[in-house]
C-alpha positions, 0 to 999 in steps of 0.5 A, spaced: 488 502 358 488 497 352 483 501 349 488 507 347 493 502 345 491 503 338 491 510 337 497 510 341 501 506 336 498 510 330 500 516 333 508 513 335 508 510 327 505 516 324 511 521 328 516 515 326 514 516 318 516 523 318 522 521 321 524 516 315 523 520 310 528 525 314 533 519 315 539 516 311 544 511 313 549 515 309 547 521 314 555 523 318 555 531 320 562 534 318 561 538 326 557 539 332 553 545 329 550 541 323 548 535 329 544 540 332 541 543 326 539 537 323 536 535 330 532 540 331 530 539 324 527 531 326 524 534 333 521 541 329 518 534 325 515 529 330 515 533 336 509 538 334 505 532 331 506 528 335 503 532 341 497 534 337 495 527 336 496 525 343 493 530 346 486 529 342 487 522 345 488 524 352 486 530 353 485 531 360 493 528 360 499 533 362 506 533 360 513 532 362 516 538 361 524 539 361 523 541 369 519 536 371 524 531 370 528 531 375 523 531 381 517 527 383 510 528 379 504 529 383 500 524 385 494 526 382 492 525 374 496 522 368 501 525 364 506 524 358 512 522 357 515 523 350 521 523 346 518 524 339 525 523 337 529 518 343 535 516 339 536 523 336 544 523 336 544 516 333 539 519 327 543 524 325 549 519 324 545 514 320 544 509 326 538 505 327 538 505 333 532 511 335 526 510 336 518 515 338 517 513 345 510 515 348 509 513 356 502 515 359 504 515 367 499 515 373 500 519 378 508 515 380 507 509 374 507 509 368 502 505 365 501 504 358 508 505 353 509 505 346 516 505 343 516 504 335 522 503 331 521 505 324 528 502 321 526 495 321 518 497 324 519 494 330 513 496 336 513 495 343 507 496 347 506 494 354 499 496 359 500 495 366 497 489 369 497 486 361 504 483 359 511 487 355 510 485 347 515 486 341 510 486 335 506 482 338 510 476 341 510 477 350 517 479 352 521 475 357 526 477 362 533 474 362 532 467 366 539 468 368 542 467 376 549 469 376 552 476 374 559 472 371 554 471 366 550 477 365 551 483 360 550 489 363 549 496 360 549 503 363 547 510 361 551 515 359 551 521 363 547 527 360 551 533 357 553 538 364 551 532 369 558 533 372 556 531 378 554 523 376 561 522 372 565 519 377 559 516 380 558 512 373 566 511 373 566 508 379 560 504 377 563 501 371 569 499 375 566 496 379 560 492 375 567 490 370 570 486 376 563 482 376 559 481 370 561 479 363 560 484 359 559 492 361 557 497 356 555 505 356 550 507 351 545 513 349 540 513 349 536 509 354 530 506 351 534 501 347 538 497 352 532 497 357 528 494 351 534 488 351 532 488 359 525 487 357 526 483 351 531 478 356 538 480 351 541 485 357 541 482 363 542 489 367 541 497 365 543 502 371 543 509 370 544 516 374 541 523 373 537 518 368 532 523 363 524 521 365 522 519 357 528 516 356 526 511 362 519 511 363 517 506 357 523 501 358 521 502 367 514 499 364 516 494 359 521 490 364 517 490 369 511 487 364 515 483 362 518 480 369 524 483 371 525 488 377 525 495 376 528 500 383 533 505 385 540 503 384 540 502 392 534 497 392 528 502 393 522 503 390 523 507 383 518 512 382 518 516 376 523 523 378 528 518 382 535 521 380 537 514 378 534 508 376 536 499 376 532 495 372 535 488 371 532 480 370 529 478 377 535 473 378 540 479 378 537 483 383 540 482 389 547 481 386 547 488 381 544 492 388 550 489 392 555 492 386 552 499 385 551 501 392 
């Protein structure tokens, strides 16, 4: 898997480029239609791309499609799993927190991510079995014990997900009575590299969207946390919800969600 790495990161920093140019801090749309048209326009040119390049470097690999996420991947063979354009909501407001974010899965895990960030140029890499990486420099989790000291962090439910918001309610409540600091952001990939990175502590999150997650599942673990289901149980690419924590915290953070 190391081999890949570096055509992997050209392709996520190529894809990324395009982005910039289409990018400015000034960016504030006056409504919801331009939001759109202005994403579609980001993804019409990344995504395309960005799926050429990957497919040349690992041709035999399929892809995680729209229907695919919310059910387990066969056993059998690698797949992609991409958000040319994670963070896309955050571009089209001129924030710059959105990211290319590129995992290779194998079978039920992912194997090797690449997530780059062009505002600031910032690239995260991780090979399973090799280490979590920012720019080179290893990645630690959090060495921290009690939640009454940990910054935890959930995703917000996707739109017409109706069926997790009272989940996320109740998991926010909850969390809030124990930990030190809760938030609620998109998109998933930034808090889960905090994780990674030992700034978060905890990310939890319901119904999560399978790219979203997949580089920051990767990355944690490398990196020495604990990623599950929200229960404790084995997470594995599909699942309808996802825990990943400093190893300290675990136990602690499953008690409060389940």
């Amino acid at each position: 898997m190391t081999n890949l790495l570096p055509a992997v990161t050209t392709a996520a920093r190529e894809a990324g480029a395009r982005l910039l140019e289409l990018y400015s801090p000034g960016a504030r749309p006056p409504g919801r239609d331009d939001m759109f048209i202005a994403g579609h326009r980001n993804e019409d040119a990344a995504g395309p791309p960005l799926r050429a390049a990957l497919a040349s470097v690992r041709p035999e690999a399929r892809w995680v499609e729209d229907d695919d996420e919310a059910r387990p991947l066969p056993d059998d063979g690698e797949w992609w799993a991409v958000d040319a354009v994670e963070g896309n909501v955050n571009h089209v407001h001129g924030l710059p927190e959105w990211c290319v974010s590129i995992t290779l899965l194998r079978g039920f895990e992912p194997v090797l991510t690449v997530v780059h960030q062009p505002v600031g140029d910032h690239t995260w890499t991780a090979v399973r079995g090799g280490g979590a990486f920012l720019d080179g420099h290893r990645l630690r989790a959090s060495a921290k014990t009690a939640l009454n000291a940990a910054i935890t962090v959930t995703g917000q439910a996707e739109a017409a997900q109706t069926g997790t918001y009272h989940r996320l309610g109740d998991s926010i409540t909850a969390m809030l009575a124990e930990a030190l600091m809760v938030k609620a952001t998109v998109p998933s990939t930034f808090p889960m590299l905090l994780v990674a990175g030992g700034q978060n502590d905890v990310f939890w999150q319901f119904a999560p969207v399978l790219p979203g997650v997949a580089a920051g599942a990767l990355l944690i673990g490398e990196a020495g946390g604990v990623v599950t289901r929200v229960d404790g149980r084995p997470w594995r690419p599909g699942d309808p919800d996802i825990l990943a924590t400093a190893p300290g915290l675990h136990r602690a953070a499953v008690d409060v969600l389940s």
